[in-house]
C-alpha positions as CSV (number, residue, x, y, z in Angstrom):
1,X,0.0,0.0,0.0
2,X,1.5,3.5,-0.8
3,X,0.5,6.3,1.7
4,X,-0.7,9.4,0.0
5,X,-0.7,13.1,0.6
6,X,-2.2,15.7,-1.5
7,X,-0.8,19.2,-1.0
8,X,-2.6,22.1,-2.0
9,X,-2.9,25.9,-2.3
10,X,-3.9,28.4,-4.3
11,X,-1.0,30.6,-7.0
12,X,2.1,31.4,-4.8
13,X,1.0,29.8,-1.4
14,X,4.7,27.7,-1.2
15,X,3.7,24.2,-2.1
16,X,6.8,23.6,-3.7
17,X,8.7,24.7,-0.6
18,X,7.2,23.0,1.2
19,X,7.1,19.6,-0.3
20,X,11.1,20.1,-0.5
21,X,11.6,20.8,3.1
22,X,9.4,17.4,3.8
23,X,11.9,15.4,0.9
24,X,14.7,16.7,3.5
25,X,13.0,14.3,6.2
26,X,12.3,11.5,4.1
27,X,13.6,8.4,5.8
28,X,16.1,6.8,4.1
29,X,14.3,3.4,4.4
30,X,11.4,5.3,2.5
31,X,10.5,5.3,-1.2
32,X,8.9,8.3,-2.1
33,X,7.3,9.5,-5.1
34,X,5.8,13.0,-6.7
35,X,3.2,13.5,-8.9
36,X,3.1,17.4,-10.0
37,X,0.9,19.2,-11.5
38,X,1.2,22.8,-13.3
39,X,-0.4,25.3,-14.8
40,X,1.8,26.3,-17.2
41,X,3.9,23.9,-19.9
42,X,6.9,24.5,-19.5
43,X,7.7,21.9,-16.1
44,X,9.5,24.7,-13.2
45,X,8.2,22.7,-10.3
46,X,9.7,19.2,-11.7
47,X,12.9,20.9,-12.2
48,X,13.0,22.2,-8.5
49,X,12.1,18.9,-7.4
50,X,14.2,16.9,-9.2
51,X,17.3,14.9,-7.4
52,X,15.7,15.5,-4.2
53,X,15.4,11.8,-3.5
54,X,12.4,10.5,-4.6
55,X,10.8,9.8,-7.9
56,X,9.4,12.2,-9.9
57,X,6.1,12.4,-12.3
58,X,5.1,15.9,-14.1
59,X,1.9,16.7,-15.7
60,X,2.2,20.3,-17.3
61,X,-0.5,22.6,-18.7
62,X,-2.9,21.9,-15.4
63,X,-4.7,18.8,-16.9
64,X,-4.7,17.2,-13.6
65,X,-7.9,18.1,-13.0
66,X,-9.6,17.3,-16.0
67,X,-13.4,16.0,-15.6
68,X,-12.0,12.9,-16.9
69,X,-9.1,12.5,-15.3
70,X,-7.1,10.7,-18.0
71,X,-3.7,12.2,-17.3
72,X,-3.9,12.2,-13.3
73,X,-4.8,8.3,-14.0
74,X,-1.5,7.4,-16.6
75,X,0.9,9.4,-14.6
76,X,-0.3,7.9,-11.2
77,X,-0.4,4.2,-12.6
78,X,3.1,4.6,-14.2
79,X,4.7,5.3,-11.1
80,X,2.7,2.9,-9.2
81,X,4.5,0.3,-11.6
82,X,7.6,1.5,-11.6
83,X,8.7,2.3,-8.3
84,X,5.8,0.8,-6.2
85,X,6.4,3.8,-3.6
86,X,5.8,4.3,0.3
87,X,4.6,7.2,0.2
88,X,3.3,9.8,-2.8
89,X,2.9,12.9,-3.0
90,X,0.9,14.8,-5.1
91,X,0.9,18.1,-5.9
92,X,-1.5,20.0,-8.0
93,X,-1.5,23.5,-10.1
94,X,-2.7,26.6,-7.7
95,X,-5.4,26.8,-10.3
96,X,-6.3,23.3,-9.8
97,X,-10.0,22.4,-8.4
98,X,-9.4,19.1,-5.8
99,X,-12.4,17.1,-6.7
100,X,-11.6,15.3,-9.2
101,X,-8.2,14.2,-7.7
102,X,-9.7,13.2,-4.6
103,X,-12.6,11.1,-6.1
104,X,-10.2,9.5,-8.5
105,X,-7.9,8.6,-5.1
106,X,-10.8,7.2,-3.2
107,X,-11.9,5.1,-6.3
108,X,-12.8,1.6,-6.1
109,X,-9.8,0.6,-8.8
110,X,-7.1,2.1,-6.0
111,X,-8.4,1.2,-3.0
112,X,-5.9,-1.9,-3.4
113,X,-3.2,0.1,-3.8
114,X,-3.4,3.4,-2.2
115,X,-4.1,5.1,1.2
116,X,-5.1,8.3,1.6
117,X,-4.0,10.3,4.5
118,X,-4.2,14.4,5.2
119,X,-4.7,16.7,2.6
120,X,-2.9,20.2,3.4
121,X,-4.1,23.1,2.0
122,X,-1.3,26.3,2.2
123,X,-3.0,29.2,3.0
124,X,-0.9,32.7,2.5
125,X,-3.4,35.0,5.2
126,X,-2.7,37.8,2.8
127,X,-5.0,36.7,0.4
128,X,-8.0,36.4,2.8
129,X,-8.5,40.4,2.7
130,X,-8.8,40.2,-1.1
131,X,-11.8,39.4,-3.4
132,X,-9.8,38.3,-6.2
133,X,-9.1,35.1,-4.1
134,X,-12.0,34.4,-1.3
135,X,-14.5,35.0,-4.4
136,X,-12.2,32.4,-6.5
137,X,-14.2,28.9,-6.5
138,X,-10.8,27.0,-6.2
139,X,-10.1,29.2,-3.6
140,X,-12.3,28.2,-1.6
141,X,-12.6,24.5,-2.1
142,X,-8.9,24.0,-2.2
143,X,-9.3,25.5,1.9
144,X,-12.6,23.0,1.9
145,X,-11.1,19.9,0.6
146,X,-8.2,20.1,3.2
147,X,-7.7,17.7,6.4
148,X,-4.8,20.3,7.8
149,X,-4.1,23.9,6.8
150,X,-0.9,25.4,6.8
151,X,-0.9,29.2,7.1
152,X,2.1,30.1,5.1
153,X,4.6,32.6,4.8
154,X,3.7,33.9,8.4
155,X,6.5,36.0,9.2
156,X,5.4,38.2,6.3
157,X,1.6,38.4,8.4
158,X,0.7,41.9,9.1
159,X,-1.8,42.0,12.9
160,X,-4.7,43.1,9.9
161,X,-3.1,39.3,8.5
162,X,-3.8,37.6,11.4
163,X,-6.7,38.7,12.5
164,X,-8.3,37.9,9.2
165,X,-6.8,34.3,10.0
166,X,-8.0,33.8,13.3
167,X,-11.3,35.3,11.9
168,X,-11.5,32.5,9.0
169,X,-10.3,29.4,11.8
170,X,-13.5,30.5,14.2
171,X,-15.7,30.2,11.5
172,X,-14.1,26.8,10.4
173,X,-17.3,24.3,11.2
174,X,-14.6,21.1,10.5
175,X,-12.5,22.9,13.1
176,X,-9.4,21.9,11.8
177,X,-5.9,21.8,12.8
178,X,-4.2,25.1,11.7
179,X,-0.6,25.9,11.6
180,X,1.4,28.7,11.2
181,X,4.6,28.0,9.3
182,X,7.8,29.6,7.9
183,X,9.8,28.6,4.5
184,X,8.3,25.4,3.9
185,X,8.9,24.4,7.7
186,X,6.6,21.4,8.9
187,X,7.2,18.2,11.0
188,X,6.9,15.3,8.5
189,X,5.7,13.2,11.2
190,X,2.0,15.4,10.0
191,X,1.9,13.1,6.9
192,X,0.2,10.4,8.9
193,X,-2.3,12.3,10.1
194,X,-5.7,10.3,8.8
195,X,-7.8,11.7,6.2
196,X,-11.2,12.8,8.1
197,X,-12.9,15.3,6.0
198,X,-15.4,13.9,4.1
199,X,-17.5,16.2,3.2
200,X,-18.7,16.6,-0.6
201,X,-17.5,19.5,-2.7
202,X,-18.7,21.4,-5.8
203,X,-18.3,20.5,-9.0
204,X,-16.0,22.6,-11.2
205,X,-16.0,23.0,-14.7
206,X,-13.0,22.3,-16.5
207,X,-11.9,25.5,-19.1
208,X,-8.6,25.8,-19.9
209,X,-6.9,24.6,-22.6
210,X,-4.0,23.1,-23.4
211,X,-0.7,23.4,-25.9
212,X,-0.6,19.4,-26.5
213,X,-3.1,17.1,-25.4
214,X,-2.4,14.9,-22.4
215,X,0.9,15.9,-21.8
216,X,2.7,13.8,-18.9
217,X,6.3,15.4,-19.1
218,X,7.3,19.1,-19.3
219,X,8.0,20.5,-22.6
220,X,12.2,19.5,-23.9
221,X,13.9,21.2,-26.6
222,X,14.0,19.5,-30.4
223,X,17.5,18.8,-31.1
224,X,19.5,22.3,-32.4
225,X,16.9,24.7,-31.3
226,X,17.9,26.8,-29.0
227,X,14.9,27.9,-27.1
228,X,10.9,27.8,-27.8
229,X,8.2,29.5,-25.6
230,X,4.7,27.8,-24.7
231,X,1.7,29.7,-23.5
232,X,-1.3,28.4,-21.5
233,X,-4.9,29.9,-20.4
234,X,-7.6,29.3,-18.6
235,X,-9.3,29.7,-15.0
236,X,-9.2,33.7,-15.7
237,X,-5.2,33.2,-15.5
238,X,-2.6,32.7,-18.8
239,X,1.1,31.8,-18.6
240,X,4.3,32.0,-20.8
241,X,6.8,30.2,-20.5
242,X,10.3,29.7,-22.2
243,X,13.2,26.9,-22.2
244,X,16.7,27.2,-23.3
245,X,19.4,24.7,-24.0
246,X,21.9,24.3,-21.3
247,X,24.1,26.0,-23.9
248,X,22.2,29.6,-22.8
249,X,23.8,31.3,-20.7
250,X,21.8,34.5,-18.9
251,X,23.5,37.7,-17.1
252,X,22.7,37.4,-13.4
253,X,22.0,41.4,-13.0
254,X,19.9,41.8,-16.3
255,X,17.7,38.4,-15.4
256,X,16.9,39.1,-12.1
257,X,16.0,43.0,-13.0
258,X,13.7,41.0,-15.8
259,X,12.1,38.8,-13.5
260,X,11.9,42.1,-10.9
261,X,10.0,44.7,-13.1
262,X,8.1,41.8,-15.1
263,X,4.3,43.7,-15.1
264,X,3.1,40.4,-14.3
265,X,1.8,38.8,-11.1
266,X,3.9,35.2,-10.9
267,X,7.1,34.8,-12.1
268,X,9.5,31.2,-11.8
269,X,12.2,30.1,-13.3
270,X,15.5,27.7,-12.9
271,X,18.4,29.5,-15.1
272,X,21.9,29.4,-15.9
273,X,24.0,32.1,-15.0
274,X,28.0,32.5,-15.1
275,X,28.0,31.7,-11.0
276,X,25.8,28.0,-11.7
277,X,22.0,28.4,-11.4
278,X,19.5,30.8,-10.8
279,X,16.6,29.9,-9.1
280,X,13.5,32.7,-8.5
281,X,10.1,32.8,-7.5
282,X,8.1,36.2,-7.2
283,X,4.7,35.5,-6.3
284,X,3.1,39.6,-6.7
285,X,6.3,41.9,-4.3
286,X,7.3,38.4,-2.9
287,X,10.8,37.7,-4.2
288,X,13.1,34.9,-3.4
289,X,16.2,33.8,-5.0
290,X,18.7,31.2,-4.6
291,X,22.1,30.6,-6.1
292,X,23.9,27.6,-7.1
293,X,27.4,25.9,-8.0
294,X,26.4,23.7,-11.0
295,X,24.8,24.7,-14.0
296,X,21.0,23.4,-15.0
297,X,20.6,20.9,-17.9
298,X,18.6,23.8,-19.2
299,X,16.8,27.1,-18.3
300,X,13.0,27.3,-17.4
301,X,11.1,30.0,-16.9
302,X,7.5,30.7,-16.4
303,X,5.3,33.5,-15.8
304,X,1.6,33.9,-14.8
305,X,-0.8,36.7,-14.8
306,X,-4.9,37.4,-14.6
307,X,-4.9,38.8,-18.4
308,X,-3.0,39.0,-21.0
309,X,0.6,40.7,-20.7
310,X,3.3,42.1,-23.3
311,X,4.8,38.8,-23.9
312,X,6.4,39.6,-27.1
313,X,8.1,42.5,-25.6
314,X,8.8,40.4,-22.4
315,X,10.5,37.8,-24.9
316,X,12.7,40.3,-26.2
317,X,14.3,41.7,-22.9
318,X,15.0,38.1,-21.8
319,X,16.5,37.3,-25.2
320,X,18.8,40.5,-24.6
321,X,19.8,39.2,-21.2
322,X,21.9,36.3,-22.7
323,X,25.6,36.4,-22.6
């Protein structure tokens, strides 16, 4: 039997953090396995996640949650075969609406093979004081599917923050366990917690659409091209993203003064610089960055926004950024 966590959250909330800091835990008796799930095509997630220890699945352009499931099923039966883990975990696009996951994880065809344990639901308290997201029906069902909620990013709260989050916990009816957590930062040991909510969710219609149909691996370069760039849109959101070879080579001041002023509300990428690798995440003023010693196999980079943006003129700084 392979345990299984899902770990949601809405655009930005630090899923991907924190599903490293629990890979850092993993006993080495363990085999794990990740099934990720992404709005846009290009595959940044995978790329963060990868070498981390466990086995790793990606399923760009958001299709896990397709009414029919079809990709969530081939990606989740391959690595059942193939490395039969102890534990999966599964992490699906911000945009991403849980029901279909979960009723395809409670199925009768996996209930041989899989149990399901807490689902987390990341929860940045910022976003509780604006429409754009409590109004959002993934929003709020991501927060309702959830056995655990993990308030992230808290030492970013303002009181006004808080507040709004202690506000939203008292009116919880489940009365859920709620934690407040830094970079990522949660016990492992929180992955056995059993599932208990049970309670039936909306349906939500699937609309967005998709570069290639039933894609199951992030987007590669064709042999001697250089780059390409792959959009995606739907759920009132559309990204563009762009690979390079691991030939490219990007200035560290010019890139991170791109992914800085982008007018856009999401920005990700993995890229090779003269130091090693670039990695960035901007989720609205958030910025983080990380530097390190060995270059990438190739560059990703993806950004997000609630309408369209000046991609072509976007594409053209970044172009000018190479060495």
């Amino acid at each position: 039997m392979t345990n299984v966590n899902l770990i949601t959250g809405f655009l930005g909330s630090g899923k991907t953090t924190t599903i490293q800091h629990l890979l850092r835990q993993k006993p080495e008796n363990e085999n794990w396995a990740i099934l990720v799930n992404e709005f846009g095509e290009i595959g940044i997630d995978g790329a963060l996640l990868a070498n981390r220890g466990a086995t790793l699945k990606e399923i760009p352009g958001g299709c896990m949650c397709c009414v029919n499931g079809l990709p969530m099923q081939v990606g989740l039966n391959m690595l059942l075969k193939q490395t039969k883990p102890d534990r999966l975990l599964i992490e699906p696009t911000g945009l991403g609406h849980p029901k279909q996951i979960l009723n395809l994880l409670t199925s009768e065809v996996y209930q041989p093979f899989l149990t399901l344990q807490a689902t987390f639901c990341l929860l940045d308290a910022r976003q509780l004081s604006e429409p754009r997201y409590t109004e959002n029906d993934n929003f709020r069902d991501q927060l309702a599917a959830a056995d655990i909620i993990l308030a992230s990013k808290s030492d970013t709260y303002s009181q006004q923050d808080r507040d709004a989050l202690t506000q939203w916990h008292h009116q919880d009816s489940l009365n859920r366990p709620l934690y407040l957590i830094e970079q990522g930062k949660i016990d492992s040991a929180l992955l056995n917690t059993e599932r208990t909510n049970q309670q039936s969710l909306p349906d939500s219609p699937h609309h967005h659409s998709h570069s290639k149909p039933n894609g199951l691996a992030a987007l590669n370069l064709p042999e001697n091209q250089g780059w390409r760039r792959a959009l995606n849109q739907g759920q009132g959101y559309t990204s563009c993203g762009w690979i390079f070879d691991g030939e490219t080579c990007f200035s560290t001041t010019e890139l991170l003064d791109w992914v800085r002023l982008s007018p856009v509300e999401r920005v990700k990428g993995v890229m090779r610089i003269p130091e090693g690798t670039l990695i960035f995440n901007r989720q609205g003023f958030d910025f983080k960055i990380e530097t390190q010693p060995v270059a990438p196999l190739d560059s990703r980079v993806e950004l997000i926004h609630t309408s369209e943006a000046p991609w072509n003129e976007l594409q053209s700084s970044l172009l000018k950024a190479r060495i």
